[in-house]
Steps between C-alpha positions, in 0.01 A plus 500: 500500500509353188744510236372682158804464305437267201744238415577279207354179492739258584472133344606193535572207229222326571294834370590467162248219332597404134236715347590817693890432358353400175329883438808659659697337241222548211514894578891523520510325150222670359725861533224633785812544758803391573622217745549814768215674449290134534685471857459792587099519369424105652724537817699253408854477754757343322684687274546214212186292590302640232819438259510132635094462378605664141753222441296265645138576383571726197 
């Protein structure tokens, strides 16, 4: 029997390639969502990963 319940996508560090960080960051500055809503939308685990890429890349 197989198991129909869907479930998040989980990822791993080596998923996120710079230009995949690069438009997370572009839409978070841009006002389109905020940091949760982009890890929430993209999947993304960590809770300040996408706030480590803002400091970094923004």
């Amino acid at each position: 029997m197989k198991d129909t319940t869907t479930r998040p996508i989980k990822r791993t560090q080596k998923d996120y390639n710079m230009a995949f960080k690069l438009a997370v960051v572009s839409r978070v500055e841009q006002g389109e969502m905020t940091y949760k809503q982009a890890q929430t939308v993209y999947g993304i685990q960590g809770r300040s990963t996408v706030l480590v890429w803002l400091r970094k890349y923004g």
